[in-house]
C-alpha positions as a Markdown table, in Angstrom:
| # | Residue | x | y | z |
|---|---|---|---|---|
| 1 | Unk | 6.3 | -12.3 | 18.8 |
| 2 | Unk | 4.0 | -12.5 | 15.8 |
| 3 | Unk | 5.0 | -12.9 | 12.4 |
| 4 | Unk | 6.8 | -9.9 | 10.6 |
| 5 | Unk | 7.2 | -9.1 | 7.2 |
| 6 | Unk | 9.8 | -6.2 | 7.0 |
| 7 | Unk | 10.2 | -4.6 | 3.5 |
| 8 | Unk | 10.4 | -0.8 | 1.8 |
| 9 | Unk | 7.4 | 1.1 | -0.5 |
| 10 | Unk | 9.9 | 0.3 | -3.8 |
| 11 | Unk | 13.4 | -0.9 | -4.9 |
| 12 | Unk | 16.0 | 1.2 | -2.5 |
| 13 | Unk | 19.3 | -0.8 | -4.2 |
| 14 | Unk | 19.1 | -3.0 | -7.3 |
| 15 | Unk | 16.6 | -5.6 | -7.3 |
| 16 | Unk | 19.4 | -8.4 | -6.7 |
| 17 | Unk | 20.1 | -6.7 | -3.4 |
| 18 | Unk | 16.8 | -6.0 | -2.5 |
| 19 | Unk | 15.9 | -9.9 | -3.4 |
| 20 | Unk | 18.8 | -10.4 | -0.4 |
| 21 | Unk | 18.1 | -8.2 | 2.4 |
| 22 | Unk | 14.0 | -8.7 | 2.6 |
| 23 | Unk | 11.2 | -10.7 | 1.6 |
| 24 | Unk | 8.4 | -8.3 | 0.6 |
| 25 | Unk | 8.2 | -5.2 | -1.4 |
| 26 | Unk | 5.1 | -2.7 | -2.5 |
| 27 | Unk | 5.3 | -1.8 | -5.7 |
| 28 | Unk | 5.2 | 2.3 | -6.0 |
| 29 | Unk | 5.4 | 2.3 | -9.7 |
| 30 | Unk | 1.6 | 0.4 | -9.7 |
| 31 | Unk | 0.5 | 4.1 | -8.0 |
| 32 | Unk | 1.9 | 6.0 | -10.8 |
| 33 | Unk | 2.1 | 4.1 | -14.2 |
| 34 | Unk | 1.5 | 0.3 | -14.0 |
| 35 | Unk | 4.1 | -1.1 | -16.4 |
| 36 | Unk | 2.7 | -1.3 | -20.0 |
| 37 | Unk | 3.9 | -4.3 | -21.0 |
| 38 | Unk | 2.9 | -7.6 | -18.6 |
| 39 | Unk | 6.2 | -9.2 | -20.0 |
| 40 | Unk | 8.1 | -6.7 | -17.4 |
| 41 | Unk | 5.7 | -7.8 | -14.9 |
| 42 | Unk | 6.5 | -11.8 | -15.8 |
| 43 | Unk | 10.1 | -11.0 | -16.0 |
| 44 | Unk | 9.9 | -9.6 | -12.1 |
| 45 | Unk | 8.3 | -12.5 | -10.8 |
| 46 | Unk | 11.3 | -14.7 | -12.4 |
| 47 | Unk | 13.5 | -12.7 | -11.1 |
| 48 | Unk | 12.4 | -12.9 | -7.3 |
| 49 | Unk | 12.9 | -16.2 | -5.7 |
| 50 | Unk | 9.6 | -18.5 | -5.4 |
| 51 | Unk | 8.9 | -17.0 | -1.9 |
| 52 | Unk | 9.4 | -13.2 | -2.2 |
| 53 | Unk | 5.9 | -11.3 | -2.0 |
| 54 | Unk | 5.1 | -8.3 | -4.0 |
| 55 | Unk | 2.2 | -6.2 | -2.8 |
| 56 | Unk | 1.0 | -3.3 | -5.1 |
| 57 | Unk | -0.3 | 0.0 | -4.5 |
| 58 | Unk | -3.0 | 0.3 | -6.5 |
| 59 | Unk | -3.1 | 2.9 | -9.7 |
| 60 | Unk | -3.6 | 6.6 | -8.9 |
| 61 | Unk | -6.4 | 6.9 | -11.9 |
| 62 | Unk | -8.9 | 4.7 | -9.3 |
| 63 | Unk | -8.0 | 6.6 | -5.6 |
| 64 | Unk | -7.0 | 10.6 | -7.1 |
| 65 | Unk | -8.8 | 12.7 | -8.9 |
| 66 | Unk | -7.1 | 14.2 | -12.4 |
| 67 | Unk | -5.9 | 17.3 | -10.6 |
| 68 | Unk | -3.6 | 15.3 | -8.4 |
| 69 | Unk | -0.2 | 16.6 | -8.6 |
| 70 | Unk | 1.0 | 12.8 | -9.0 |
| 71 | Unk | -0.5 | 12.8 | -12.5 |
| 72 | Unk | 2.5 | 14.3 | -14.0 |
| 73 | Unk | 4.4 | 10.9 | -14.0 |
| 74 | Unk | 1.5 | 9.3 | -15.5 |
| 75 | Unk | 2.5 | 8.1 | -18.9 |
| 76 | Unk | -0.5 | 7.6 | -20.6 |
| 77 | Unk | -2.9 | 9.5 | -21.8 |
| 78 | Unk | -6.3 | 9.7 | -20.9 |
| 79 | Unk | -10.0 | 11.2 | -21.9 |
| 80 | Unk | -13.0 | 12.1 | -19.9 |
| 81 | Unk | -11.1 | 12.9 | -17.2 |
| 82 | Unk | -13.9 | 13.6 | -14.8 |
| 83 | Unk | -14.5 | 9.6 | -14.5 |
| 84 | Unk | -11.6 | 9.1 | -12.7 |
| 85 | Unk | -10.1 | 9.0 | -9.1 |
| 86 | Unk | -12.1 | 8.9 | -5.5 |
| 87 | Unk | -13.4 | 5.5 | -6.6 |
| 88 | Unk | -16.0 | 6.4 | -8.9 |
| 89 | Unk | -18.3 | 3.7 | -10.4 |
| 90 | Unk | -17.2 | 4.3 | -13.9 |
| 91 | Unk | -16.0 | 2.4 | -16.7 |
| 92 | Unk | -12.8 | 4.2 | -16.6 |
| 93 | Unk | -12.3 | 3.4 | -13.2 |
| 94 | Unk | -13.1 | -0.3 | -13.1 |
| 95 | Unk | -10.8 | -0.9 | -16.2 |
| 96 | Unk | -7.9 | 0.9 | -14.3 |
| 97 | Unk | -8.7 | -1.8 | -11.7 |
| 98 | Unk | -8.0 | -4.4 | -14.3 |
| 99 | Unk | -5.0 | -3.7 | -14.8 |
| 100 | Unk | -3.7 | -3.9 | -11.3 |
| 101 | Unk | -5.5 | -7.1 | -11.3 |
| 102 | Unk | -3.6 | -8.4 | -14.4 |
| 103 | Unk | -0.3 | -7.6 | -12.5 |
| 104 | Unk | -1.1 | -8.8 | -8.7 |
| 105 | Unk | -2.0 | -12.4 | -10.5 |
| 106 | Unk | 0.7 | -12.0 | -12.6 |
| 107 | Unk | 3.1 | -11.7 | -9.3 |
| 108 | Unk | 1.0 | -13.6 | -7.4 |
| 109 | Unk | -0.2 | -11.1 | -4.8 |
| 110 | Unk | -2.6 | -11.2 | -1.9 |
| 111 | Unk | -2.6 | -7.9 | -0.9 |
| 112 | Unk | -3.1 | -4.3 | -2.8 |
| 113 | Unk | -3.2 | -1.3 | -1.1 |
| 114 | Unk | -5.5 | 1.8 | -1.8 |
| 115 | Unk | -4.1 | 4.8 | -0.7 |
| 116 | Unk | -6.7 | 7.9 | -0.3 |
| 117 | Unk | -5.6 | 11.4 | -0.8 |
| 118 | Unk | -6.8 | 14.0 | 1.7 |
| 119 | Unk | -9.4 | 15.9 | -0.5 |
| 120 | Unk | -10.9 | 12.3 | -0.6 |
| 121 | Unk | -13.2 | 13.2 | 2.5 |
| 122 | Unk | -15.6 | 11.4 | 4.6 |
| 123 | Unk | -18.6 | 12.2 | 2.4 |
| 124 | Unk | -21.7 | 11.0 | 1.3 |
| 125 | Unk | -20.4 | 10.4 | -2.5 |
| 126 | Unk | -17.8 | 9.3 | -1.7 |
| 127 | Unk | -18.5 | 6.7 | 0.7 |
| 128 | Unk | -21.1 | 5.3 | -1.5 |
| 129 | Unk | -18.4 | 4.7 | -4.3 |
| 130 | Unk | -16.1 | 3.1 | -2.0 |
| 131 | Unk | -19.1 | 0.4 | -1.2 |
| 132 | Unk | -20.3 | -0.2 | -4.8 |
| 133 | Unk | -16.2 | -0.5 | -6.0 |
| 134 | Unk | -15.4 | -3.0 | -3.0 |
| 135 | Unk | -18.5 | -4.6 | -3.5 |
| 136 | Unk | -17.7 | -5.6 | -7.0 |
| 137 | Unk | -14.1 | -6.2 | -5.8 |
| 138 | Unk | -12.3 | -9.8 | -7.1 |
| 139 | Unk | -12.1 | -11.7 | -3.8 |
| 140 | Unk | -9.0 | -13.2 | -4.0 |
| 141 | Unk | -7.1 | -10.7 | -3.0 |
| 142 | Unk | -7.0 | -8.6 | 0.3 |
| 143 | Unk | -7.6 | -5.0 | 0.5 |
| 144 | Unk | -5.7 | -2.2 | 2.6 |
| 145 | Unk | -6.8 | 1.2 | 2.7 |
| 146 | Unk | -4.7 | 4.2 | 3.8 |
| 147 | Unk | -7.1 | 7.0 | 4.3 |
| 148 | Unk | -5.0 | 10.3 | 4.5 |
| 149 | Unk | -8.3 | 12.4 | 5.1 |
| 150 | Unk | -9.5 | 13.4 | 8.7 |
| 151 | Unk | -12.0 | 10.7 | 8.9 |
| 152 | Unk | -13.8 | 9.8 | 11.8 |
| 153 | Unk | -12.5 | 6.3 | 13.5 |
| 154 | Unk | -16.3 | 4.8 | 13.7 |
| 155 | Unk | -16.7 | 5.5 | 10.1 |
| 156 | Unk | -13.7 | 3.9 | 9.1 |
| 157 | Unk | -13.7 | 1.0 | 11.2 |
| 158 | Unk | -17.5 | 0.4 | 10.0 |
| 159 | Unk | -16.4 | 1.0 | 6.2 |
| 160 | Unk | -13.8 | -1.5 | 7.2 |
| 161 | Unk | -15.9 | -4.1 | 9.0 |
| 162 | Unk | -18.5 | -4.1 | 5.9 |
| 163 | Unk | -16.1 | -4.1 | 3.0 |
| 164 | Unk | -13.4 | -6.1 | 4.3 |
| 165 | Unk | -10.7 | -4.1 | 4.2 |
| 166 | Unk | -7.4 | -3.7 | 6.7 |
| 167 | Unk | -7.1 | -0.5 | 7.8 |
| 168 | Unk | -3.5 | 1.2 | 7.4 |
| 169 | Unk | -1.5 | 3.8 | 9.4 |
| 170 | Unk | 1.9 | 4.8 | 10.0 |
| 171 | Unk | 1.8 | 3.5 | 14.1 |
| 172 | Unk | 3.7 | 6.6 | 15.1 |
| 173 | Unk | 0.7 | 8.8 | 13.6 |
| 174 | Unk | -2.0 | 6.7 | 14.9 |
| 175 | Unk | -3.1 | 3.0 | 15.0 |
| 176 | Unk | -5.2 | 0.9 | 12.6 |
| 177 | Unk | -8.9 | 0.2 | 14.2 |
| 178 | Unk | -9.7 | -2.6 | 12.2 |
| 179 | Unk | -7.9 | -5.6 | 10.0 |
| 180 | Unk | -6.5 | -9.2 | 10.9 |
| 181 | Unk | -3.4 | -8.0 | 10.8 |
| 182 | Unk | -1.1 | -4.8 | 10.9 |
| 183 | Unk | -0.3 | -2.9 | 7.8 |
| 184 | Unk | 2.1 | -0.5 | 8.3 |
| 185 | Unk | 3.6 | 2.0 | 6.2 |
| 186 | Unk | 5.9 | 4.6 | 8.2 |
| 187 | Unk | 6.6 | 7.8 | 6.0 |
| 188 | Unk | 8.9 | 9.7 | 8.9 |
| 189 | Unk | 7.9 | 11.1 | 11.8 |
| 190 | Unk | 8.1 | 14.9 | 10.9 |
| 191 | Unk | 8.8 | 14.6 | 7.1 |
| 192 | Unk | 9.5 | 12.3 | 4.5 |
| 193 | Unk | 13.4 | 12.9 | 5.1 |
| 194 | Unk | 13.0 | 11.5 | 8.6 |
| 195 | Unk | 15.9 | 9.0 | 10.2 |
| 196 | Unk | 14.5 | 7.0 | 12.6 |
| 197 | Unk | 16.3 | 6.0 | 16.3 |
| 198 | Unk | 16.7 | 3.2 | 17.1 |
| 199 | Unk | 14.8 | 3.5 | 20.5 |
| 200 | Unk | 12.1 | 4.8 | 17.8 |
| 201 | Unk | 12.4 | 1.5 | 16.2 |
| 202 | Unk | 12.6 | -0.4 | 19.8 |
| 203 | Unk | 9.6 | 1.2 | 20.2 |
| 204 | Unk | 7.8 | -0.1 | 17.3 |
| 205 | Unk | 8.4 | -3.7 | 18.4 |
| 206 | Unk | 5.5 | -2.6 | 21.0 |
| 207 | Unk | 2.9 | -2.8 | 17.9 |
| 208 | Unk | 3.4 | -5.5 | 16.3 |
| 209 | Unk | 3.2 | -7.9 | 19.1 |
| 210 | Unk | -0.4 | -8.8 | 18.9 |
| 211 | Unk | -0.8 | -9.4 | 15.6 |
| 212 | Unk | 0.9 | -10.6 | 12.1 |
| 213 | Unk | 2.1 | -7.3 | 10.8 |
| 214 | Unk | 3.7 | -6.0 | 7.5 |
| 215 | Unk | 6.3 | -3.0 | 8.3 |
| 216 | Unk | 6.6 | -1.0 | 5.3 |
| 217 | Unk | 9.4 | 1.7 | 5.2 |
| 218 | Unk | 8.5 | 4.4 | 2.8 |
| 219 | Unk | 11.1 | 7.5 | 3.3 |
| 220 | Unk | 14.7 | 8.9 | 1.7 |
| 221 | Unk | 16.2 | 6.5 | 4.9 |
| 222 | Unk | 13.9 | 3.4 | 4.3 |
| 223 | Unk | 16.2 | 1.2 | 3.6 |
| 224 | Unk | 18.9 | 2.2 | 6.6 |
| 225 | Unk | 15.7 | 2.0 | 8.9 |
| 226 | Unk | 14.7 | -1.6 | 7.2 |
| 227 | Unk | 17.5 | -3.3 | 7.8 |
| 228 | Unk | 18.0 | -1.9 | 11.4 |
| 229 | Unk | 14.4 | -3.0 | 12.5 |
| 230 | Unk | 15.1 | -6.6 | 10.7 |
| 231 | Unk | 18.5 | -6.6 | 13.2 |
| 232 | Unk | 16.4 | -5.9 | 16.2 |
| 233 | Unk | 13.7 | -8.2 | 15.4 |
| 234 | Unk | 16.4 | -11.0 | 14.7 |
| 235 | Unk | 17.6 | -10.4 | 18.4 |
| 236 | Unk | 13.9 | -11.3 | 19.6 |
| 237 | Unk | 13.6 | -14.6 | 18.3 |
């Protein structure tokens, strides 16, 4: 058995109880309104003992486009709104970057996760951003994308290969074609109320074998399914 990091997309009890039951955590709140203060983000990292690892989903104003439904829990306000989302090479863009980059030092993250809408298709344009934003990325950190489009598997393992970037699924949907590791982020098999089995979560032992994975529960049950994968992994080693 590999190395597994079990954890949820966001806090699903307080963050004392969280801190107890697993060792990572993606921030959700990154996606929708990073915090405005870095004070919050300093108090987090205090809070967590010395080994817990954040990893942050990465602000919606660089992946979505203005019209994105999520924009309604975005706090802030914002101007030319045609500059932003689908990784556009923009001022707007690059400075919404900064931010997340402020906060994954701040917590000392490795890895930040892009998650691509499915209007974010496998076009000309929008290929070409993704290569001139990853290009300029800050290379200490590790990037995931979750491509929620219906792009072809050659294009994104070759986007992959050439930026650097891990390539994340939810396994029972399909499996990543390129990364060192697994990143996995399971949203429910039919909807986002979804319990899994556990001969479902038996099941996803087969993954994770091979490789180091991350298992990232992100779903009404997440925390139920969490802590019942961490009990069957426990019996394995």
């Amino acid at each position: 058995m590999q190395e597994v990091k079990i954890g949820c997309c966001g806090f699903c009890q307080s963050q004392k109880e969280y801190f107890k039951n697993f060792s990572v955590i993606e921030l959700q709140n990154t996606f929708y309104q990073p915090p405005l203060k870095l004070k919050t983000v300093e108090r987090l990292r205090k809070t967590a003992p010395s080994d817990f690892e954040f990893t942050i989903k990465a602000w919606q104003l660089i992946t979505h486009l203005p019209s994105s439904p999520t924009y309604r829990r975005l706090k802030e306000k914002i101007k030319n709104k045609e500059n932003y989302g689908f990784f556009k090479p923009t001022k707007e863009v690059f400075k919404a970057f900064e931010r997340i980059l402020e906060i994954a030092y701040i917590l000392k993250s490795k890895i930040i996760l892009f998650q691509t809408p499915p209007n974010f298709k496998e076009e000309k344009e929008n290929i070409k951003n993704m290569q001139e934003f990853f290009k300029k990325a800050d290379k200490n950190f590790i990037y995931v994308w979750e491509e929620r489009g219906s792009w072809s598997k050659s294009t994104i393992k070759r986007l992959c290969k050439e930026l650097n970037l891990i390539h994340c699924t939810d396994p029972f949907k399909k499996l990543p074609c390129w990364g060192d590791f697994y990143y996995f982020r399971l949203h429910g098999k039919t909807s986002y109320n979804y319990k899994y089995t556990e001969q479902e979560l038996r099941m996803l032992l087969e993954f994770i074998k091979k490789k180091k994975s991350y298992v990232m529960f992100n779903n009404v049950h997440m925390k139920e399914s969490a802590l019942k994968f961490k009990e069957i992994i426990s019996e394995k080693l």
